[in-house]
N, C-alpha and C positions, 0 to 999 in steps of 0.2 A: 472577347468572344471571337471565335474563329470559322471560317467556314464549314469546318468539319462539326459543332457545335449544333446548328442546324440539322440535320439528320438523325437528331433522339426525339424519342415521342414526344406527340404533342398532346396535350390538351383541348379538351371543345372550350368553347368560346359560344356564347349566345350566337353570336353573327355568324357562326358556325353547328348551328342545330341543325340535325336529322332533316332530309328533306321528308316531309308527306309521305306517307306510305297511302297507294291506294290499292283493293281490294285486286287482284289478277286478274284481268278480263277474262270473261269466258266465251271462245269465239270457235263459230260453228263454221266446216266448213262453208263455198259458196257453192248452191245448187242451183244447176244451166236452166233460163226459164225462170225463177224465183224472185220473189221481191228480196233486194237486200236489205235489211231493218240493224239499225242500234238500238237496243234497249235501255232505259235509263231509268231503274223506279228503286230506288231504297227498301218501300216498303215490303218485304218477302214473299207474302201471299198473296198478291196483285201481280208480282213478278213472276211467279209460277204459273199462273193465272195467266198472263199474258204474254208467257213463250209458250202456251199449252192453246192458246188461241191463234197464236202467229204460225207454230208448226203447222196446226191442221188447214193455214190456207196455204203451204209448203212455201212460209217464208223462208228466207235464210237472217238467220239473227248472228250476224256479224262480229257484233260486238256488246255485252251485255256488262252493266257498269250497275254496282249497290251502293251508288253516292252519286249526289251531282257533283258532279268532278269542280273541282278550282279552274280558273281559266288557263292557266298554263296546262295544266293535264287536258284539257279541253283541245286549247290545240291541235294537242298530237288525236285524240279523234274525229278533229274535222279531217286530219290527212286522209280519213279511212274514206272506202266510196260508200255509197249505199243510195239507197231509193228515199227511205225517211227515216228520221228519228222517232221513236216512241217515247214519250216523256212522264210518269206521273209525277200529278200537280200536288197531292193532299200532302205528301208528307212534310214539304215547306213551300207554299206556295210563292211566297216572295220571289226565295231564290230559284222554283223552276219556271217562273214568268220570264225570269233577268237570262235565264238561260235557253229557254224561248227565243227572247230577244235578241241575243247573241248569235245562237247559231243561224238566227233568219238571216240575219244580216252577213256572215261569212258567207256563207252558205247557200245564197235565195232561189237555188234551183232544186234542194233538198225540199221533200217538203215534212214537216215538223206537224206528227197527232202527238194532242195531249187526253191523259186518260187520268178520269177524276173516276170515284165510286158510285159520284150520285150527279146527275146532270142540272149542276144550277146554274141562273140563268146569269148571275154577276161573273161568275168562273168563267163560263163562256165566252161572255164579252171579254174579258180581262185575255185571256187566252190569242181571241181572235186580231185585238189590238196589239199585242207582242208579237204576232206574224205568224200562231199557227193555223195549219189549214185545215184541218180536222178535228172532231174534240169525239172522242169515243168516252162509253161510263158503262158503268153496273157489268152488267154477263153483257158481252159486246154479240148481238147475231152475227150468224157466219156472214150473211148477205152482206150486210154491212162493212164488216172488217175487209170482207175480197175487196168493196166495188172501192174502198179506198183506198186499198193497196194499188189496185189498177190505175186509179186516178195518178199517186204517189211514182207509179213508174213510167207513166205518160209525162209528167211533169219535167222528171231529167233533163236534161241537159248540159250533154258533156261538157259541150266546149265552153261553158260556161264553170262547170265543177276544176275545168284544167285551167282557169287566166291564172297569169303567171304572177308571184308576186315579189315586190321587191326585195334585195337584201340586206339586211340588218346587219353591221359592223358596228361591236360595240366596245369601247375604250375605257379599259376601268385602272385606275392606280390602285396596286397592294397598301399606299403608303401616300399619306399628303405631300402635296409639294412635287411631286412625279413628275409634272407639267404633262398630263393628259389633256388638257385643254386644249394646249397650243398644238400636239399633235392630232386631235381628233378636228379640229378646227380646220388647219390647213391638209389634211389626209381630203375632208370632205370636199375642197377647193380643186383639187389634185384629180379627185372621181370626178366631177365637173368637167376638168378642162382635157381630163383622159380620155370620156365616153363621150360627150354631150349629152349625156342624159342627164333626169331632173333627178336632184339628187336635194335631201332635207336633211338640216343640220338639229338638232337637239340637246338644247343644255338642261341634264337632268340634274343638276345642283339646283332644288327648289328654291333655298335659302341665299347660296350668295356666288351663283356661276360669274364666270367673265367671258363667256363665248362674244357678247353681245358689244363686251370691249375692246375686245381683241379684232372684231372686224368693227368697227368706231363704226356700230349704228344704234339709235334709238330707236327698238320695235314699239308700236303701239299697244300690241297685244304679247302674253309673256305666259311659259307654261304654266302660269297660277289659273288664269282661266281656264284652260285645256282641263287641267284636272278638279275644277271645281264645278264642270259640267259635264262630268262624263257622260249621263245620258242623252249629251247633245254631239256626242263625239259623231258625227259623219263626213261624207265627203265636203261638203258646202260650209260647212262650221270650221275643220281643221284650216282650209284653202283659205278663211278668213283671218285666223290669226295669224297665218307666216309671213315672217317679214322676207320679203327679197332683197339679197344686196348684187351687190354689182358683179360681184363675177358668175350670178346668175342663181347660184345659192339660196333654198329655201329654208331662212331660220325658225326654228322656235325658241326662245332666248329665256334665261330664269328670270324671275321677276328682280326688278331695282329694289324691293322694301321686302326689310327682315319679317317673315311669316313664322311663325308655331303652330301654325295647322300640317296635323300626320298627312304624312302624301298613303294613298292607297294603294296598291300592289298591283288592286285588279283593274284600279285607270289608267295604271300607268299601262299596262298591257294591252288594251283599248285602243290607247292612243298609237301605241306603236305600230299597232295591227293596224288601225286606220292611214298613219302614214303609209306604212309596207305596201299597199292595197294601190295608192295614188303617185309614189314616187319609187324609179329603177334602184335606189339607193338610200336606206337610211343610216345616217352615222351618229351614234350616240356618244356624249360627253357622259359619263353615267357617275353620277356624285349622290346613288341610295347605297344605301349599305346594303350587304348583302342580303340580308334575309327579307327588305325591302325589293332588292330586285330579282327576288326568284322567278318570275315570269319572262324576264329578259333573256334569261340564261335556257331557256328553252326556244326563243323566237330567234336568237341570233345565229346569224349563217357563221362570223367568226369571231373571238372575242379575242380583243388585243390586250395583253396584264402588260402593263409600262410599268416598267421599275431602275431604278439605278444601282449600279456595282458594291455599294457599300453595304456593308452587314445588315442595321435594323430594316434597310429595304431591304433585301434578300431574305432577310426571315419572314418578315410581312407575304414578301413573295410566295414562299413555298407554302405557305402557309394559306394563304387564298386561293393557290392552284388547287393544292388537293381537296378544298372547299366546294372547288369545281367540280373538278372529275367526280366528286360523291354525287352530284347533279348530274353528270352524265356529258356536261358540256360538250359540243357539238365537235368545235372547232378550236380550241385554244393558242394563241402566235404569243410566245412570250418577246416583248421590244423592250431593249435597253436605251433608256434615256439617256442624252449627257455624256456619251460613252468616250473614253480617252484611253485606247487600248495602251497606251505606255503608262498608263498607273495601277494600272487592272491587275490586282496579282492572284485571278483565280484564271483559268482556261475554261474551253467550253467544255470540256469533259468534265470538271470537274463541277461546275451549274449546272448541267444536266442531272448528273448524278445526286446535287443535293439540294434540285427543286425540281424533278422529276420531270423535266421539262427543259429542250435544247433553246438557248436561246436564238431567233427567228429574226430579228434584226435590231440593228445598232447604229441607233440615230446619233451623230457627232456632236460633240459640244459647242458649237459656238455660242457663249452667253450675249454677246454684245450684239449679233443678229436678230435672237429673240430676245431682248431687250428695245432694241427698236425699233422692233414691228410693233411690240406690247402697248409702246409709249405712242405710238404714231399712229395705230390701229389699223397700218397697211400691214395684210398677212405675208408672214416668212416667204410662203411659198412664192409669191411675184417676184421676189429676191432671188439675184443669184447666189448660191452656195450649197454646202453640202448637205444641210438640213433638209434643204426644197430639193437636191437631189435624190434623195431617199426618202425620201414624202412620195415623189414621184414613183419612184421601184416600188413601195410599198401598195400603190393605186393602182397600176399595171398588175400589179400581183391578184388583188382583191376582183379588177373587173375579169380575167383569166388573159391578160396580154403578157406577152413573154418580156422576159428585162430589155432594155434599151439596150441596143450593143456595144459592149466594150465596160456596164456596167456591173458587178458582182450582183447575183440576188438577193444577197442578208444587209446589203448595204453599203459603202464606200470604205466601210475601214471594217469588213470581216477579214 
């Protein structure tokens, strides 16, 4: 097979299904003076019903969704501003409680009414315990709906809807063996000693990471708990499981013993949101498979695809990029692993062109460096050479520092 080979159609692939399609929002403009509201109710005639009750107290309905959105599409609505969410409950109460509870917590200066048909008294409580602040039902009176909207927009608070939150850098191999590890490992040591800020590392290989070998520490706690409790995921819980190591490094490491419990899509998004919220930096080892991590692929600021120069990586390659871009991916850096430009017999013209995608940087080969960091579980990066030199460009890149001078930006041997 040849590089030219790569550029005919492909095939889907399960791991490569359709993302989600969700319903178009219908977003009114904003009017000066008005409560800004999201709407959120499936059910049709409740939803008619309650933009026909919101106009006449000349809300502005922002953003109007006929599904509880997934948490990744969730997301992208908490970017939006507004005063509150409107939520109906009846049509699955479960999931508008869990969504409740979500946006309180992103969110806790929005405030969140829930509207049921008929005002029971266990709905209520149920509601009131997931964090909303109003529960509306039946024909809502006008008095009613106003003095809550008012409440709703007294509640606000900017500078609390603007904290800032961290950024997600996430490292994923097209292909086993990539050695994403070692570079999401030492990249995340690199933002460390590049910013001083607190920066969390993430081994999301549920089953059988080496993050936790590769910096030779035993965590106590391992992201088997993290996601076996999602609804304990807050600030006080995550701060309890990370291990710190020594060059200041906040881990959450895979667990040591082989599991066959599904990892969930929507914890894993949870937890990253809750790192993001508490640390300037999260770097992710990312070892779910695609269709596992479709919530990633919307939370991350950039996603690094490591691949090396040889065919079935480079198919793998092209083949996961454009997996992305159907997602919409934010940011995508394609990094060449292992790279030894005198074996290479493609250019970057011609990998751009047949992985749609220039390559972004080119980490050197040295095996017997990462070798003996692996074996001795001191990271590359404290090492001198060209590895931990472009670990370092790549850090500088990510926190917005300009290259070290006299250093190339793609790496030491672009």
């Amino acid at each position: 097979m040849s590089l030219a080979d790569l550029t005919g159609p492909q095939r889907k692939t399960d791991d490569a299904a359709e993302a989600p399609q969700y319903p178009e929002a219908k977003v009114s403009p904003r009017t000066h003076g008005s409560s800004d509201v999201i709407l959120i109710c499936p059910n049709e005639i409740h939803r008619r019903s309650l933009s026909r009750a919101l106009g006449a107290q000349q809300a502005s309905i922002v953003n109007q969704l006929s599904l509880y959105p997934a948490y990744n599409h969730l997301l992208t609505v908490l970017d939006q501003e507004c005063d509150a969410f409107v939520i109906e409950i009846d049509t699955d109460t479960n999931a508008a409680l869990e969504l409740v509870e979500t946006i309180c917590a992103r969110k806790p200066s929005t405030t969140v009414m829930v509207y049921s048909a008929a005002q029971q008294a266990d709905l209520v409580m149920s509601s009131m315990r997931a964090g909303a602040r109003e529960f509306l039902s039946g024909v809502i009176p006008s008095s009613v709906l106003n003095e809550a909207l008012l409440r709703a927009s007294s509640r606000r608070t900017e500078s609390t809807d603007k904290r800032v939150r961290g950024k997600v850098l996430l490292f994923w191999g097209a292909k086993g063996g990539s050695g994403v590890t070692t570079l999401a490992t030492n990249m995340a040591i690199a933002l460390r000693q590049e910013t001083g800020e607190e920066v969390a590392l993430l081994d999301l290989h549920p089953h059988l990471g080496d993050v936790a070998v590769l910096l030779g520490i035993t965590p106590r706690f391992t992201i088997a708990e993290a996601l076996a409790n999602p609804k304990r995921l807050d600030k006080e819980f995550v701060s309890t499981i990370m291990t710190r190591h020594g060059t200041g490094l906040s881990v959450l490491a895979a667990p040591d013993v082989y599991s066959s419990t599904p990892v969930e899509s929507s914890s894993v998004g949870k937890l990253v949101d809750q790192l993001s919220a508490q640390f300037a930096y999260v770097v992710i080892d990312a070892g779910l498979s695609p269709a596992e991590g479709v919530p990633l692929f919307q939370m991350a600021g950039t996603i690094y695809v490591v691949a090396q120069t040889d065919i079935p990586s480079l198919r793998s390659t092209q083949r996961f990029v454009s997996y992305l871009q159907g997602y919409g991916a934010p940011n995508v850096e394609l990094v060449l692993n292992r790279f030894e430009g005198r074996r290479v017999h493609f250019d970057d013209e011609q990998l751009t062109k047949t992985l749609g995608i220039a390559p972004k940087w080119k980490v050197p080969n040295d095996y017997a460096a990462a070798r003996r960091a692996a074996d001795s579980g001191a990271p590359v990066l404290l090492q001198k050479g060209a590895i931990a030199e472009t670990l370092r460009q790549m850090a500088r890149a990510a926190c917005g520092k300009p290259p070290e001078p006299g250093k190339r930006k793609g790496g030491l041997f672009t």
